[in-house]
C-alpha positions as CSV (number, residue, x, y, z in Angstrom):
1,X,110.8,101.3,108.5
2,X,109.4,101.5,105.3
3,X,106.4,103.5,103.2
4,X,104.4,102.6,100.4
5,X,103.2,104.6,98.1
6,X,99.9,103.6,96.5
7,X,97.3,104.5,93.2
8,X,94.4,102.1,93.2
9,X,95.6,99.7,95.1
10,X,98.7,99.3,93.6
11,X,102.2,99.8,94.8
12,X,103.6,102.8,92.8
13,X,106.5,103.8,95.2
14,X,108.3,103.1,98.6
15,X,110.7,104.6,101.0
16,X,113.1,102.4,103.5
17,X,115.1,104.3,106.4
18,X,116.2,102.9,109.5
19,X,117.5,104.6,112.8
20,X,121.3,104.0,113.5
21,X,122.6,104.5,117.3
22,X,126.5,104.1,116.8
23,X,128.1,106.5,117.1
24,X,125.1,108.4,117.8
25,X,121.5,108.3,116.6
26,X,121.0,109.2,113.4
27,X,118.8,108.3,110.6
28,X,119.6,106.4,106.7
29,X,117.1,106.3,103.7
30,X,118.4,104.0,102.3
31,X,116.1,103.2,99.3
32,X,113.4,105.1,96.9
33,X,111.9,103.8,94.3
34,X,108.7,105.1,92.0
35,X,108.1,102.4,88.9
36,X,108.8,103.7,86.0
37,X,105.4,104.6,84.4
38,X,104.3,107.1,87.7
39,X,107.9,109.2,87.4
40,X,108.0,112.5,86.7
41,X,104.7,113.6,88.6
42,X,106.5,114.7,91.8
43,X,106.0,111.3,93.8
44,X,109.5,110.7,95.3
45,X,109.1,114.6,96.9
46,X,105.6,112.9,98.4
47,X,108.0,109.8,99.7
48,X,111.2,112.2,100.7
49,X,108.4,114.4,102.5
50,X,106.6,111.8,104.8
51,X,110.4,109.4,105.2
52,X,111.8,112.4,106.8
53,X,108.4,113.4,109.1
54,X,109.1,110.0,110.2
55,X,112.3,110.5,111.3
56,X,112.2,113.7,113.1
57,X,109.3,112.3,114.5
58,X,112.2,109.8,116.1
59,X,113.8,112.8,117.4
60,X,116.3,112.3,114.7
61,X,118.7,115.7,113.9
62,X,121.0,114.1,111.3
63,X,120.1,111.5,108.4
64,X,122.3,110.2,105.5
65,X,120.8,109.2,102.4
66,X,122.9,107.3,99.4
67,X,122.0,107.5,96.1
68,X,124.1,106.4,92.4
69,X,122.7,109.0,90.2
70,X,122.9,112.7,90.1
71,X,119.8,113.4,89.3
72,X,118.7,112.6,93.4
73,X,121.7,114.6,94.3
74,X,120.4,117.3,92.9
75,X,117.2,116.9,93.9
76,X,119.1,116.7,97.9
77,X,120.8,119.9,96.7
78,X,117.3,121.6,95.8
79,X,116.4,120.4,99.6
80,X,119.2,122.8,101.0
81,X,120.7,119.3,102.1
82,X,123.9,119.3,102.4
83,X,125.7,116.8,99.4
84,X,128.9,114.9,101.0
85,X,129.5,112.8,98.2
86,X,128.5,113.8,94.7
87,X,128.1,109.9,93.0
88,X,130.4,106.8,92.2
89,X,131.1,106.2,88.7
90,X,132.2,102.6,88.5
């Protein structure tokens, strides 16, 4: 599944998650992404809001979300979600 977020007709921002079944069902957003002249105005807390209406409309209790820079983890952390893994530095 995957939302688009739009301004004028143009794509600004999306949101992919799917819904996993093994070992049980749970939920992964696996990608967000604003371009870079509409960040900063709050957009990806529009995208994080209606991803994860989605999936507890799916009945979904558990999601995991990956991300490679701190900045979303805090953002997860400002959610009261709970951070597994702070961020790979390769």
């Amino acid at each position: 599944m995957s939302l688009g977020l739009y301004y004028k007709n143009e794509l600004v921002g999306d949101i992919s998650m799917s819904l996993e079944k093994f070992p049980k069902l749970w939920g992964l957003v696996g990608n967000i992404g604003i371009l870079p002249k509409y960040r900063g105005k709050g957009l990806s807390n529009n995208l994080y809001y209606e991803g994860l209406s989605w999936l507890r409309s799916q009945k979904i209790k558990q999601f995991v979300g990956i991300s490679s820079t701190d900045r979303v983890l805090s953002k997860a952390k400002k959610m009261k979600r709970k951070v597994i893994m702070t961020s790979l530095k390769i």
